[in-house]
N, C-alpha and C positions, 0 to 999 in steps of 0.2 A: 537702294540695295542695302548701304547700311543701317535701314528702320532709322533716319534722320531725317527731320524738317525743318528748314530754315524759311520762316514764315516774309513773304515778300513784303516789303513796305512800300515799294515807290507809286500801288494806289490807296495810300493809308487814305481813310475816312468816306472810302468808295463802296457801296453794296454791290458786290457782283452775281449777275446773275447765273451766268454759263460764260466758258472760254472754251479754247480750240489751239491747238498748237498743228503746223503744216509740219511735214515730213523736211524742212532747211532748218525748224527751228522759230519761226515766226507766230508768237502768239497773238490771239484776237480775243478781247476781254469786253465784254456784253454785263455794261453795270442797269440796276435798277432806275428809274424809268427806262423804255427801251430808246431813249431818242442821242444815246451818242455811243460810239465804239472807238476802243482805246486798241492801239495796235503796236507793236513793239517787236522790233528785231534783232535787239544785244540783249534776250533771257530775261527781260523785265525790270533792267534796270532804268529805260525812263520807255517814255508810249509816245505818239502821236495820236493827237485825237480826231476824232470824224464824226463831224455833224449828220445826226438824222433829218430828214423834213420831221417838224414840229407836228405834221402831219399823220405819221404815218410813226408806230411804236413799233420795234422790235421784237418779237419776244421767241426768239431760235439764233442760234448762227453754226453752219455744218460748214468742212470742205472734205473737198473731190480734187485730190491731190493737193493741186496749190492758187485751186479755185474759191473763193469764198462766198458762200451763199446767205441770206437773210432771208428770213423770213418775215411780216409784218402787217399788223392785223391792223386796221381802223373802223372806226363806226360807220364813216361814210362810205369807204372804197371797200371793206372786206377783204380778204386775204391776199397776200403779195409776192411773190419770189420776186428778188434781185440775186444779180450775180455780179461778182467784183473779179478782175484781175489783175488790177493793179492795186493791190495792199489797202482796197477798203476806198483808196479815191474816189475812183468814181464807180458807179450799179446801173446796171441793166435790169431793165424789168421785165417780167414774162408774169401776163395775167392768168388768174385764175377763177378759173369760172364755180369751182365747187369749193367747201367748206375745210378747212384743213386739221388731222388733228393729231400727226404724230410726220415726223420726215424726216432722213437721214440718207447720208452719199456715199454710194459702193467705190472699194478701191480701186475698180473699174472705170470712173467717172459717171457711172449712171446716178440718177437721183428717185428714191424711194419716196412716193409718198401716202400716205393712209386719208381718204377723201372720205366727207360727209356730204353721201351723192344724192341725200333727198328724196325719201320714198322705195331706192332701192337698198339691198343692201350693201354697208358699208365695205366699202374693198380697196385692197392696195395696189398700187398702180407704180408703173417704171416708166421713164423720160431718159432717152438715150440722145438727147439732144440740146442738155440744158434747159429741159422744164419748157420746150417749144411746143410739144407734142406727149399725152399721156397714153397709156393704155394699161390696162388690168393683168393683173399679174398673178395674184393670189385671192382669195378670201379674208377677210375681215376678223385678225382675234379676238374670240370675245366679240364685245364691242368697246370701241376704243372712245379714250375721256379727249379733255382738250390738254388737260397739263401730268395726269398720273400715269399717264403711257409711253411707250416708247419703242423705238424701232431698231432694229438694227441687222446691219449685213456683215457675215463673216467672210474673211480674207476667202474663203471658198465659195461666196456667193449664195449663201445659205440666212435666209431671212428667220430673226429671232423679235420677240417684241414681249412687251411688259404689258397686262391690261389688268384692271381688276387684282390686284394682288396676284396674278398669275402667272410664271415665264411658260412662251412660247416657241416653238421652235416647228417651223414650215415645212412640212415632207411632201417635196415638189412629184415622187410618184405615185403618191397619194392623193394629192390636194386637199389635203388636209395637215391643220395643224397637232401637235403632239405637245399635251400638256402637263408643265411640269410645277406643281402646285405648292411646292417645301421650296422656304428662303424669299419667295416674292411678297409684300406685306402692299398692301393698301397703300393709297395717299402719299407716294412721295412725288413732291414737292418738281422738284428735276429729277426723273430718272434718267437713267443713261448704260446701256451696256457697253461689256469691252470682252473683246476677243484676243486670245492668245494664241500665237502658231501650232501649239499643241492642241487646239478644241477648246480648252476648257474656256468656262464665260463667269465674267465679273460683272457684278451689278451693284448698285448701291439704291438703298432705300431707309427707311423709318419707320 
């Protein structure tokens, strides 16, 4: 609030990729390769660390409350949800059969995701059971990449998503998306939206 940054050092020498912080305060730090997550519950002043299978790389981590989800792509196995509830110890798997390429968790506990269904077209889907169970939700914005998109649910349950340089925003009595083309730019890297109790939406890009 007072436009101050006191830059964290206790993972000097670490490339991070994405973090997450739970509504207690609990942050989950997802460094480069995806194969270990750093998790911390006294604000970042030391982490406990958490082995990935060598197997299997990381490259997401969302939570749905004070759930923590992974996501985890390999060459042999193809895409992966786990879900942790005890601080990253141990994951539960829930397979997935289609191709993944953008997901994110309502403050609901449902989980969002954007699937590459293979000849049809691409569309978003909700799991109200922990990724046990999908079904189709919306239409497909745009069409979506694997790393310059992004998804996201407002506190109201209103789906917003990055594609293409473009934000989007879901008019469920429409079924159709409503697009807002000023401020979205190409090719970022990790996008990520964020919603404000008043409406308004933040995004970061490049």
């Amino acid at each position: 609030l007072e436009a101050q940054w006191t830059r964290l050092m206790s993972l000097e020498g670490i490339t991070l990729h994405n973090f997450e912080i739970s509504a207690s305060g609990i942050i989950y730090a997802l460094p480069l390769p995806g194969h270990e997550l750093y998790v911390s519950t006294n604000a970042g002043d030391t982490w406990e660390l958490r082995n990935i299978p060598d197997s299997l790389e990381i490259w997401n981590i969302e939570l749905a409350g004070e759930d923590l989800y992974l996501i985890s792509s390999s060459g042999m196995s193809g895409y992966r949800l786990y879900r942790s509830t005890d601080l990253g110890r141990s994951i539960a798997e829930f397979p997935i059969r289609n191709s993944w390429s953008i997901f994110s968790c309502g403050s609901d506990g449902k989980l969002y995701a954007g699937f590459h269904t293979g000849g049809e077209q691409d569309s978003i889907f909700v799991s109200g059971d922990h990724g046990a169970t999908w079904s189709a939700v919306a239409p497909a914005f745009d069409y979506f990449w694997y790393y310059e998109d992004a998804l996201s649910i407002s506190p109201t349950g209103v789906l917003w998503a990055i594609s293409h340089g473009a934000l989007g925003r879901y008019d469920e009595p429409t079924g159709r998306w409503v697009n807002y083309d000023a401020g979205a730019e190409e090719f970022t890297f990790t996008p990520s939206l964020y919603h404000m109790p008043n409406g308004d939406v933040y995004m970061n890009s490049w």
